[in-house]
ROBAKOL-46075 format. One record per atom (N, C-alpha, C): x, y, z; residue number from 1. Coordinates in steps of 0.02 Angstrom, whole numbers, always signed. Example, Ala and Ser with C-alpha at 12.3 -4.5 7.8 and 13.67 -1.06 7.14 Angstrom:
// ROBAKOL-46075
       px       py       pz     k
     +660     -284     +390     1
     +615     -225     +390     1
     +660     -165     +390     1
     +642     -112     +354     2
     +684      -53     +357     2
     +645       +2     +394     2
This chain:
// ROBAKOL-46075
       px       py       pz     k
    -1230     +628     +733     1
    -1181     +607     +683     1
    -1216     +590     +617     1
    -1186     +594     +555     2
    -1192     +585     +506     2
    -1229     +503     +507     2
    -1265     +466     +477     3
    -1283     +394     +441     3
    -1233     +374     +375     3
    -1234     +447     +342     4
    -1204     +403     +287     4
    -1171     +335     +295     4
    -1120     +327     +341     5
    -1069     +253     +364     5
    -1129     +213     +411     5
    -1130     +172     +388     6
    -1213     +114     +451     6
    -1127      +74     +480     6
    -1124      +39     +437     7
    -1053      -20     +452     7
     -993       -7     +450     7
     -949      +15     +518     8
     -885      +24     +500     8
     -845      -32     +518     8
     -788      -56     +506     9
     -743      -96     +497     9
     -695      -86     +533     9
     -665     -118     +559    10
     -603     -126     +602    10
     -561     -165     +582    10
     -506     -157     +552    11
     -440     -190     +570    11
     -390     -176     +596    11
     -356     -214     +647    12
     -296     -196     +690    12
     -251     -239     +682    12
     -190     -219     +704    13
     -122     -218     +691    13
     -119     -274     +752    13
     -114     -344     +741    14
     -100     -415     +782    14
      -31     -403     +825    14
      -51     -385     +900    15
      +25     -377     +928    15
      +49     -319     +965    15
      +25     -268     +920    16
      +56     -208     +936    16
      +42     -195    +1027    16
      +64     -160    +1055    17
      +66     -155    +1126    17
      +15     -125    +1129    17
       +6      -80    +1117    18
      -72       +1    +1117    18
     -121      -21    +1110    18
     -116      -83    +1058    19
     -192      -95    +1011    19
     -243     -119    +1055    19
     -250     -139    +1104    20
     -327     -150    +1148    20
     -333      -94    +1171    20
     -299      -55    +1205    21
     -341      +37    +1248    21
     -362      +55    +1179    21
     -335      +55    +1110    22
     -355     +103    +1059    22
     -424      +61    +1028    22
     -393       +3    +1031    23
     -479      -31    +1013    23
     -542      -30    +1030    23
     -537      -11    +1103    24
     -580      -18    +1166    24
     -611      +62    +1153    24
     -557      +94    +1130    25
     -584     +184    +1138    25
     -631     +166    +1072    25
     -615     +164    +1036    26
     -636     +162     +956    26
     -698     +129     +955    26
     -711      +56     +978    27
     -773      +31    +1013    27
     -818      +60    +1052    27
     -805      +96    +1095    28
     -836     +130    +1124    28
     -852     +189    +1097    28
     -833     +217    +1056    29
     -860     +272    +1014    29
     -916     +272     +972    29
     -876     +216     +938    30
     -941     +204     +875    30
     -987     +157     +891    30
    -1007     +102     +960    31
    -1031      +81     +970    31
    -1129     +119     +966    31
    -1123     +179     +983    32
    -1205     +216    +1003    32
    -1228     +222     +931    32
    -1191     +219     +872    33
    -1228     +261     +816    33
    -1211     +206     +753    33
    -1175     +155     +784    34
    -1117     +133     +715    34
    -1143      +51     +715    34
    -1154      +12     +673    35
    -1136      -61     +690    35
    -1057      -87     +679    35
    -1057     -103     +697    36
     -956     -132     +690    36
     -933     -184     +671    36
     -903     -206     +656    37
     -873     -270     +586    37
     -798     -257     +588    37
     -770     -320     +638    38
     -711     -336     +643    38
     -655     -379     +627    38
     -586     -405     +648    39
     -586     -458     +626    39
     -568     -505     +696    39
     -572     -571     +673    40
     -557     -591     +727    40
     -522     -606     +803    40
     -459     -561     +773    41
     -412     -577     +849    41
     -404     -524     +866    41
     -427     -449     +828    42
     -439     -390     +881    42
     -510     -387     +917    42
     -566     -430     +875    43
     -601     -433     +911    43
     -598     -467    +1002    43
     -534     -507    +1008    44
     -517     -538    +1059    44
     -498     -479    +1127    44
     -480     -433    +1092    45
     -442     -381    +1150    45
     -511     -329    +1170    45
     -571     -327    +1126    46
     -634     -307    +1173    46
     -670     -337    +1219    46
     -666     -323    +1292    47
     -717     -371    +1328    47
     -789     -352    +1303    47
     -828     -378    +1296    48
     -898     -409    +1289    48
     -935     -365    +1217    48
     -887     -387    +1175    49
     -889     -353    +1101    49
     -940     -386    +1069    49
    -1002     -352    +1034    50
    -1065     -356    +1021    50
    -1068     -378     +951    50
    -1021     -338     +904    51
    -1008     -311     +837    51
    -1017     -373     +793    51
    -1021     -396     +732    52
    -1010     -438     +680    52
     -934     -450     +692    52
     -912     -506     +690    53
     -828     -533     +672    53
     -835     -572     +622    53
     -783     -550     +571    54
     -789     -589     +514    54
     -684     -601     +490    54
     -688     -644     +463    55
     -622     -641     +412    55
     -603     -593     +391    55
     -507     -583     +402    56
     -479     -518     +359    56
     -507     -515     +290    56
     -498     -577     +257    57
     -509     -543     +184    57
     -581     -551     +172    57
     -634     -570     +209    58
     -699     -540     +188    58
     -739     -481     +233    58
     -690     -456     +271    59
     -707     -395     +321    59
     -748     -339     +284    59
     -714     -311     +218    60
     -727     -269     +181    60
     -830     -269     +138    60
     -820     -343     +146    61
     -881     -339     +112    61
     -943     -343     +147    61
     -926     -341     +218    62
     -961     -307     +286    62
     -968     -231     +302    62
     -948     -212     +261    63
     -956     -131     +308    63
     -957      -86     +237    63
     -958      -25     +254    64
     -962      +29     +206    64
     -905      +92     +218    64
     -865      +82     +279    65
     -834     +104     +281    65
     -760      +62     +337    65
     -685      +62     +314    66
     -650      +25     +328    66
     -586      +81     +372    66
     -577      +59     +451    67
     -522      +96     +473    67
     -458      +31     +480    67
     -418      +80     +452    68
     -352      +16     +491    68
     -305      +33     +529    68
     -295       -4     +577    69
     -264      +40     +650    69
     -225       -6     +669    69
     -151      +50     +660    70
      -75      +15     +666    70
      -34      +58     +628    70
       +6      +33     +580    71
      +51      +66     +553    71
      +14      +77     +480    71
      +82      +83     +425    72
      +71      +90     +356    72
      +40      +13     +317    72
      +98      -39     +364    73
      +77     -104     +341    73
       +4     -148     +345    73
       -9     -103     +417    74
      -79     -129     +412    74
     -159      -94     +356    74
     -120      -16     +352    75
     -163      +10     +282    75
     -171      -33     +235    75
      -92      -61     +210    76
      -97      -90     +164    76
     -129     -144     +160    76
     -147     -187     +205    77
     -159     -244     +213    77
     -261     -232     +195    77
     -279     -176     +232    78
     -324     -155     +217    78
     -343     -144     +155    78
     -293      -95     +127    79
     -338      -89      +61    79
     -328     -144      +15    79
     -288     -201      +27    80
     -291     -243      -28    80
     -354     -283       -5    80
     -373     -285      +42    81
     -453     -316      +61    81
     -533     -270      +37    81
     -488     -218      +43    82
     -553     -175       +7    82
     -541     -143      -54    82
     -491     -182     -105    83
     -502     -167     -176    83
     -560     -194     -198    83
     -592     -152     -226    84
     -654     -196     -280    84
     -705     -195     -257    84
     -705     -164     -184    85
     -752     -151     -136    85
     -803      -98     -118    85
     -770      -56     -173    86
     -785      +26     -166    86
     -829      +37     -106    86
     -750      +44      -57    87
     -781      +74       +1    87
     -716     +118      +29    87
     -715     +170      +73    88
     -674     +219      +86    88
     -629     +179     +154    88
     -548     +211     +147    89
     -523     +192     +206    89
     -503     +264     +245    89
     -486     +250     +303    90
     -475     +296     +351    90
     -416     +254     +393    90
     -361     +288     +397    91
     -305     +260     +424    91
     -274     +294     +498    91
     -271     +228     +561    92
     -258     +276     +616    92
     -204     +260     +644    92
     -152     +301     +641    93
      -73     +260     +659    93
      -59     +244     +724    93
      -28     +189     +741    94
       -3     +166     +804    94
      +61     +156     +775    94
      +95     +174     +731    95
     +148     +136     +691    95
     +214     +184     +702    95
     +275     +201     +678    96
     +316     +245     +696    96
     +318     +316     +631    96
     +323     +265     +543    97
     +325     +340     +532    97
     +234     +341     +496    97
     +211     +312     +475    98
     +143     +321     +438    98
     +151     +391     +404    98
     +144     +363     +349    99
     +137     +419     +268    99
      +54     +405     +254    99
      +26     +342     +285   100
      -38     +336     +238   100
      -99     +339     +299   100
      -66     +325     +348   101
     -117     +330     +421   101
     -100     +401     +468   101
     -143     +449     +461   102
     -122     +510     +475   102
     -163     +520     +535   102
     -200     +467     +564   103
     -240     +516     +629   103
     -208     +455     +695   103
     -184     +514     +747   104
     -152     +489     +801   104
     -222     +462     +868   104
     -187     +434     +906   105
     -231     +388     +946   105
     -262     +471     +987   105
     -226     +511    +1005   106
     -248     +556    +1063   106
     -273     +612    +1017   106
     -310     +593     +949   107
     -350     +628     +923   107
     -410     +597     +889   107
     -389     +530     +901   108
     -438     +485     +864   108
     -524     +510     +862   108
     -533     +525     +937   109
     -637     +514     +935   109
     -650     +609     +901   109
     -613     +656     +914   110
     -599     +717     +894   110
     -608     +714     +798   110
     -548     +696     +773   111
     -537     +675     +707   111
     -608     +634     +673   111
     -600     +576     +689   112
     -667     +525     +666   112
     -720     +564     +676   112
     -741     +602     +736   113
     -801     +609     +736   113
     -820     +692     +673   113
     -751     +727     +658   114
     -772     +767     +588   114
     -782     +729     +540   114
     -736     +662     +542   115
     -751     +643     +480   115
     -829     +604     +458   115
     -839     +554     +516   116
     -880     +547     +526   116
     -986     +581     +492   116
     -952     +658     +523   117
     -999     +707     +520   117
    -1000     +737     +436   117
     -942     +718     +406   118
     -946     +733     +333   118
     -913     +787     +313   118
     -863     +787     +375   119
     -802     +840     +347   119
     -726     +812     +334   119
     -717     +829     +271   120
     -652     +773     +263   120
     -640     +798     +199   120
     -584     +771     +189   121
     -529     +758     +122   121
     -533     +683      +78   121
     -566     +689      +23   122
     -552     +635      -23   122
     -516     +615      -64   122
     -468     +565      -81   123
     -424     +544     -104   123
     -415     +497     -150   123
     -414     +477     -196   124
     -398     +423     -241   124
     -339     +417     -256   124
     -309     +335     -237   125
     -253     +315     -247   125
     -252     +248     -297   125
     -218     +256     -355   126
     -222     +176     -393   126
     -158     +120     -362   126
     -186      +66     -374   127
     -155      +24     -338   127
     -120      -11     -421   127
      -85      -71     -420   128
      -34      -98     -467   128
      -72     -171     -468   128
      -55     -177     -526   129
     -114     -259     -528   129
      -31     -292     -592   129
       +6     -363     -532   130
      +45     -388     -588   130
       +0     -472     -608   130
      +49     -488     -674   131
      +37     -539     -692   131
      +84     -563     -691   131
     +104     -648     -675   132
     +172     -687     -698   132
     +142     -746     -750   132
     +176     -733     -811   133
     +173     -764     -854   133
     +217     -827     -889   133
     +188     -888     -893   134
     +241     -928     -898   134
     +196     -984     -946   134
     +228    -1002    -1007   135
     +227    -1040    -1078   135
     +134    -1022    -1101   135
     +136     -938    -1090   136
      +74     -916    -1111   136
      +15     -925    -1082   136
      +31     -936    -1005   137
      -27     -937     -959   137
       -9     -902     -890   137
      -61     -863     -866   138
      -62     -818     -813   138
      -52     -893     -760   138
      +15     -893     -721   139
       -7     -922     -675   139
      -21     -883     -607   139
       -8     -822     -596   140
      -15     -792     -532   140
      -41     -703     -559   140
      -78     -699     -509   141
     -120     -630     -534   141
     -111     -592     -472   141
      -80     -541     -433   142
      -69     -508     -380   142
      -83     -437     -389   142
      -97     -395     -321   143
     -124     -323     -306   143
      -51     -280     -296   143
      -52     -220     -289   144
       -1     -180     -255   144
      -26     -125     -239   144
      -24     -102     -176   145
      -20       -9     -167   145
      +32      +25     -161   145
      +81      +11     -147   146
     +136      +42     -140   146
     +194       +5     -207   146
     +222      -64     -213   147
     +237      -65     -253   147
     +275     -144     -270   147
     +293     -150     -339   148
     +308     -232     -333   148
     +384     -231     -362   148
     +414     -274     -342   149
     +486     -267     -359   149
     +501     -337     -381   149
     +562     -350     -408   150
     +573     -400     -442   150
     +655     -402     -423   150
     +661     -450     -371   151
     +740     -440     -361   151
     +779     -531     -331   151
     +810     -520     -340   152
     +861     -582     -323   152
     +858     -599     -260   152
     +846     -671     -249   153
     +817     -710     -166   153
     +857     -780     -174   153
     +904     -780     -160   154
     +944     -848      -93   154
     +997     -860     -168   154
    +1029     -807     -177   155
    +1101     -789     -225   155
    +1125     -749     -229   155
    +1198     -732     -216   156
    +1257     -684     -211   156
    +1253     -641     -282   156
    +1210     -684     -330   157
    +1207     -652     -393   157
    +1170     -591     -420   157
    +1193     -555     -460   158
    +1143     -509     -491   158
    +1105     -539     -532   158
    +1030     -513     -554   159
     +995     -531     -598   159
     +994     -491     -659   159
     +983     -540     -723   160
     +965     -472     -780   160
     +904     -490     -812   160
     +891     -415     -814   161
     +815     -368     -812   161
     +819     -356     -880   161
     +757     -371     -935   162
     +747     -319     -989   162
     +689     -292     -971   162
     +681     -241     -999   163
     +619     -198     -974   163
     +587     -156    -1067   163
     +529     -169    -1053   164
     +503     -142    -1107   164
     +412      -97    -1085   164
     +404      -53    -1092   165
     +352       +0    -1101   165
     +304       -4    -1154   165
     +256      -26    -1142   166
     +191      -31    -1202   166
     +241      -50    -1259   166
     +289     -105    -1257   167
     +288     -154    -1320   167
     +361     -117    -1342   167
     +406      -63    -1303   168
     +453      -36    -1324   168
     +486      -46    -1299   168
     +550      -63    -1326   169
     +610      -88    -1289   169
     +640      -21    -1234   169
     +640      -41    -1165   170
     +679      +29    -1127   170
     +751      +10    -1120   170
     +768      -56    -1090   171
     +839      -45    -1059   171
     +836     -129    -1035   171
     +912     -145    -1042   172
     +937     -202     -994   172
     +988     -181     -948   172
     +962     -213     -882   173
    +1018     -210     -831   173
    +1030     -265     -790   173
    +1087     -250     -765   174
    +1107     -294     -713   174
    +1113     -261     -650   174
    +1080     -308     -611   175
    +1061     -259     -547   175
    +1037     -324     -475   175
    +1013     -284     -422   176
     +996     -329     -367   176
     +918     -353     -383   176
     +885     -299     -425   177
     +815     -303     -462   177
     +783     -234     -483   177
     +730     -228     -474   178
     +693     -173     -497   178
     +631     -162     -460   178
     +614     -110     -445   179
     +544      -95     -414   179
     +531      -45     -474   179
     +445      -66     -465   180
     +383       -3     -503   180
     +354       +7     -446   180
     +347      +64     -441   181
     +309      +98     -359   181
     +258     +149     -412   181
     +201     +151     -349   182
     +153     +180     -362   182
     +169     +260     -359   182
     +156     +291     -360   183
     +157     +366     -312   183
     +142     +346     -244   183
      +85     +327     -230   184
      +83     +323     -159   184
     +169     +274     -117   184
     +179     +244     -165   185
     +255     +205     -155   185
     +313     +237     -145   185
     +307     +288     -179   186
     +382     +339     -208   186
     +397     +358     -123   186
     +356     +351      -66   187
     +389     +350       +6   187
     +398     +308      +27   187
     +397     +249       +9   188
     +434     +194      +35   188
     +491     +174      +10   188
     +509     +108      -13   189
     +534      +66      -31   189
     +577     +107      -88   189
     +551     +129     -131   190
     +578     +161     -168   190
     +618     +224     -152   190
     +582     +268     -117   191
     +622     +306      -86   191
     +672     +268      -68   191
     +687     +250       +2   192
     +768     +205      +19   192
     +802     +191      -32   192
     +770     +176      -96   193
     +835     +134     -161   193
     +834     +213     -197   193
     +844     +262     -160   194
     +843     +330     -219   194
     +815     +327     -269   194
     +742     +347     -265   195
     +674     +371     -314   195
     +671     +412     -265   195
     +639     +455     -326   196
     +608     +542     -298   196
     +547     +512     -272   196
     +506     +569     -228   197
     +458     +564     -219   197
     +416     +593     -264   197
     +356     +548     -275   198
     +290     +592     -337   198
     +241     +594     -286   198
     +198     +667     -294   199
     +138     +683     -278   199
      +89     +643     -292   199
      +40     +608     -240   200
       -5     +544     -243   200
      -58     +547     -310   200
      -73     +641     -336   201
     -123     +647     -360   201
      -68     +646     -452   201
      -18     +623     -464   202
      +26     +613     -511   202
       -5     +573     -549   202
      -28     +558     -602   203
      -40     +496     -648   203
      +25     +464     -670   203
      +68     +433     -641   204
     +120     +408     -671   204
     +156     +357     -620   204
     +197     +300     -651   205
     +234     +248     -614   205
     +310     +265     -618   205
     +333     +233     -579   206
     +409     +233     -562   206
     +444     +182     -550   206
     +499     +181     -595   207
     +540     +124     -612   207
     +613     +146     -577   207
     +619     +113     -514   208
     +699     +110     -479   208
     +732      +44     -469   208
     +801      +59     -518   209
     +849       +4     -506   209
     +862      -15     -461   209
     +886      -77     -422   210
     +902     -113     -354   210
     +985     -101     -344   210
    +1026      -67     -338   211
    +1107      -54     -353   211
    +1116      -98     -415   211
    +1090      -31     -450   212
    +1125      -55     -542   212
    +1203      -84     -542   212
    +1225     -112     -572   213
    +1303     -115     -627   213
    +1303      -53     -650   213
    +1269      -41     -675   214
    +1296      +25     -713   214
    +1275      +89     -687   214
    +1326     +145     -648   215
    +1291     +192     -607   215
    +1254     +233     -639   215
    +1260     +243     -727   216
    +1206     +284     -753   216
    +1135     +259     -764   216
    +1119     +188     -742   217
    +1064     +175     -729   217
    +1029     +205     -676   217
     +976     +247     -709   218
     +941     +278     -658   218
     +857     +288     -654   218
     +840     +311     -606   219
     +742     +286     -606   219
     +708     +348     -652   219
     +646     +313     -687   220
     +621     +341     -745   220
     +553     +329     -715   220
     +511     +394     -725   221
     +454     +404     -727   221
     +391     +404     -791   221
     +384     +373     -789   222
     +330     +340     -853   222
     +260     +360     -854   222
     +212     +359     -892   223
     +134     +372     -877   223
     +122     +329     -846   223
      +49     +335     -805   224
      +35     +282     -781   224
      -30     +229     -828   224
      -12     +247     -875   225
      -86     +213     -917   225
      -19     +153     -947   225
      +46     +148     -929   226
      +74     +112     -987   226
      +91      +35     -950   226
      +94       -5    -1006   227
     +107      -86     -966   227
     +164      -85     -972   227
     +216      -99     -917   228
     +277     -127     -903   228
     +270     -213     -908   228
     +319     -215     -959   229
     +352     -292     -967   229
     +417     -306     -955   229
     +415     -340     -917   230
     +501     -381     -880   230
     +499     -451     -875   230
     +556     -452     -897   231
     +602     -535     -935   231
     +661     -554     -897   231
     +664     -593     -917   232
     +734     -608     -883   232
     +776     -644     -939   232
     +839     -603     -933   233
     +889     -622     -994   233
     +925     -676     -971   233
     +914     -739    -1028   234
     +921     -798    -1007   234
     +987     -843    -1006   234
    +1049     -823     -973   235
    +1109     -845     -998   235
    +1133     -882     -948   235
    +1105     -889     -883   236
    +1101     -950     -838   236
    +1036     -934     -813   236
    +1034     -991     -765   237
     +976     -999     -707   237
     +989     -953     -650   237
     +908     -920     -636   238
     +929     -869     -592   238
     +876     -882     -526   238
     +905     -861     -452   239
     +815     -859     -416   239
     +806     -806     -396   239
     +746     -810     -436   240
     +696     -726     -398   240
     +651     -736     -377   240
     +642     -680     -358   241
     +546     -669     -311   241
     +529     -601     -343   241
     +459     -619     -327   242
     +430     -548     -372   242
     +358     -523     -286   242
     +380     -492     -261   243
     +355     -448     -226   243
     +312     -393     -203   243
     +245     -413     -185   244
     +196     -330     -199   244
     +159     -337     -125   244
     +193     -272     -128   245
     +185     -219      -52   245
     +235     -306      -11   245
     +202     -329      +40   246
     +239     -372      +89   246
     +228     -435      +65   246
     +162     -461      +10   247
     +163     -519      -24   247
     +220     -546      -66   247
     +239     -590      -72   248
     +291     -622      -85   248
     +265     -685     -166   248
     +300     -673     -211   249
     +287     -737     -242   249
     +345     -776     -272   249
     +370     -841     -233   250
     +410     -852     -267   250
     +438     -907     -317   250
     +497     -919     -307   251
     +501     -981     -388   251
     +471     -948     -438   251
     +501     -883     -456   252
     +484     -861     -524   252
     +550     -900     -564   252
     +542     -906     -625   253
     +582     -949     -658   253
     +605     -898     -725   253
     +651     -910     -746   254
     +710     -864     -794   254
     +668     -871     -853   254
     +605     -929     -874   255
     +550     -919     -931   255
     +516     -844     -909   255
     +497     -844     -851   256
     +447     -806     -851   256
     +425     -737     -883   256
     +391     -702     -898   257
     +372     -640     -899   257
     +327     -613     -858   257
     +341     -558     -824   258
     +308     -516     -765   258
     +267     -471     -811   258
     +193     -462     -800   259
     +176     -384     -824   259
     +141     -352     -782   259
     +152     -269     -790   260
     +124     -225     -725   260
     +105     -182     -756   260
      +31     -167     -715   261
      -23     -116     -767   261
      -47      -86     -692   261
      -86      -24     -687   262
     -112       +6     -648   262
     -190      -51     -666   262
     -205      -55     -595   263
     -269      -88     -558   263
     -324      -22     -590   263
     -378      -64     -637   264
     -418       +3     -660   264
     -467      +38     -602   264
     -466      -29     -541   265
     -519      +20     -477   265
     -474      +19     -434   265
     -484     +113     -401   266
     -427     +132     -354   266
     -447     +132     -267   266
     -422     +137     -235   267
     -442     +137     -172   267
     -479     +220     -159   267
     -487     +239     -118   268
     -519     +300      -88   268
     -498     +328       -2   268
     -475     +349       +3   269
     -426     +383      +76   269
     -479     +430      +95   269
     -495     +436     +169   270
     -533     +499     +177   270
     -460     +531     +242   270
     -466     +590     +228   271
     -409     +608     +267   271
     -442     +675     +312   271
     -424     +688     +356   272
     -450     +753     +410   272
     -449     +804     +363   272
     -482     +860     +380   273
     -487     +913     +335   273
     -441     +968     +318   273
     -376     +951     +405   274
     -342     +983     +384   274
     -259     +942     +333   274
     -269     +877     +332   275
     -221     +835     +277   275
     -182     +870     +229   275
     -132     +885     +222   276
      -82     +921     +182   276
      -30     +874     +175   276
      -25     +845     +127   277
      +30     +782      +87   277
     +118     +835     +106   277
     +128     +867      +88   278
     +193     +915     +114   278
     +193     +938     +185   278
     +144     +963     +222   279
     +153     +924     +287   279
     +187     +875     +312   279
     +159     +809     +284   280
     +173     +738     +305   280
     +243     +717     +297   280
     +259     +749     +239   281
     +349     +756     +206   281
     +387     +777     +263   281
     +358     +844     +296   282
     +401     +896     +316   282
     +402     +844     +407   282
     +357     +817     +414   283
     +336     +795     +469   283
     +382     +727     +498   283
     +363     +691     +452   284
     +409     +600     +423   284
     +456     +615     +415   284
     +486     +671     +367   285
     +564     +659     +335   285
     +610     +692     +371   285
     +586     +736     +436   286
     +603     +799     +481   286
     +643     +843     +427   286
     +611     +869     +381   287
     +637     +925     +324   287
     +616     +988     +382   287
     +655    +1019     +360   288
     +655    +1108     +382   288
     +653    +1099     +441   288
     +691    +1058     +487   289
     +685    +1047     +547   289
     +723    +1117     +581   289
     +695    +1135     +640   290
     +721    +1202     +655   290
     +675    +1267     +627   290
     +663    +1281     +591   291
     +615    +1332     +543   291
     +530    +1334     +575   291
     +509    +1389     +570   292
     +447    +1404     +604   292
     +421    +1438     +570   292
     +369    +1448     +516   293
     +335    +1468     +499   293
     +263    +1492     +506   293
């Protein structure tokens, strides 16, 4: 096998039913060639596990290379531990639909061990870096890979949104809130609230209303070099939360200002060699179901 990777990383999905046989295989693989760096409570489901155990969020700065094994949520959870880390992830699904973890358990030592060997697909994905701003001081600084939304929490009410683009006024609405999704996002969350999907290798963000007031409010695709600014139009008291990927922040307050800029360091995906992003569409979304090509 390849050296390039000395330290690989493990994180697993807390719970899942599968996750000790898949841990145990995975351990046992990379155990002859690999040192291993886990976290703590999957390290629990290996009997007589040798490896480094360290903390989720300082796992990353143990190893040189990071797998996360479970669903999409646990990718994510991953790469927000290995932003800044410049180190590669590799995603192995136990999860139901995974858009971002593409290698299955009954291909796992098969898969890993091309990639392993230095055959693979490289990927760069930018992640979303917000700020919440309040009487001219950052009080909260948060990550996103998929995407951060800004919507109404414990009220029957709509919220209103102004939205402005590098310093330009775009639009006010009234709505349940707003998501900016990444590309890598445009299959989640956004998708469900009707956003198109964008191709991961897209330079650009996406802005989808939460069920506008107004049905000609509709989602706009922007560069991705531009700062989104959102306000809240102040004509009562409102409660929101402002949201990135499953992090939560809340008691945002009707002063506040939100801003969202692309994260200038991106994550890195290594994907099997045979990885085809329209595949994964055709695969997840059961498009052309019936059809054989």
């Amino acid at each position: 096998m390849s050296t390039k990777f000395n330290t690989i990383g493990i994180l697993g999905k807390a719970g899942h039913p599968d996750i000790a046989n898949t841990l145990i295989s995975l351990y046992q693989f990379l155990k002859p060639n690999y040192q291993v760096s886990i976290d703590p409570i999957s390290a629990r489901c290996i009997p007589h596990f040798s490896g480094q155990i360290h903390p989720i969020e300082n796992l990353a700065e143990h190893c040189d290379l990071l797998l996360a094994l479970g669903g999409d949520g646990t990718f994510l959870s991953a790469a927000r531990v290995a932003a800044g880390c410049n180190i590669p992830l590799i995603g192995i699904n136990l999860g139901r639909l995974g858009f971002l973890v593409d290698i299955s358990p009954n291909e796992l030592t098969v898969k890993l061990n091309e990639i392993l060997s230095g055959r693979y697909r490289k990927e760069k994905r930018y992640l979303l870096r917000t700020k919440i701003i309040r009487d001219s001081q950052i009080i909260h600084e948060e990550t996103a890979v998929n995407e951060i939304v800004i919507h109404r929490w414990v009220t029957p009410s709509m919220i209103e949104l102004k939205t402005a683009i590098d310093g330009v006024y775009l639009n006010t609405q009234r709505s349940d809130g707003l998501i900016v999704s990444t590309p890598t996002g445009s299959t989640a969350y956004s998708l469900s609230a009707g956003g198109p999907i964008l191709h991961p290798s897209l330079g650009a963000l996406l802005l989808v209303p939460l069920n506008p007031h107004t049905l000609s409010n509709r989602p706009i695709v922007i560069n991705d070099s531009s700062e989104i600014e959102i306000s809240f139009i102040k004509i009562k008291e409102i409660k929101a939360q402002v949201t990135c990927d499953h992090i939560a922040i809340p008691d945002v307050l009707i002063s506040d200002t939100i801003l969202i800029k692309k994260d200038p360091n991106p994550i890195t995906i290594l994907h099997p060699e045979n990885h085809d992003f329209f595949h994964t569409l055709r695969d997840k979304l059961n498009w052309s179901s019936g059809y054989h090509f």
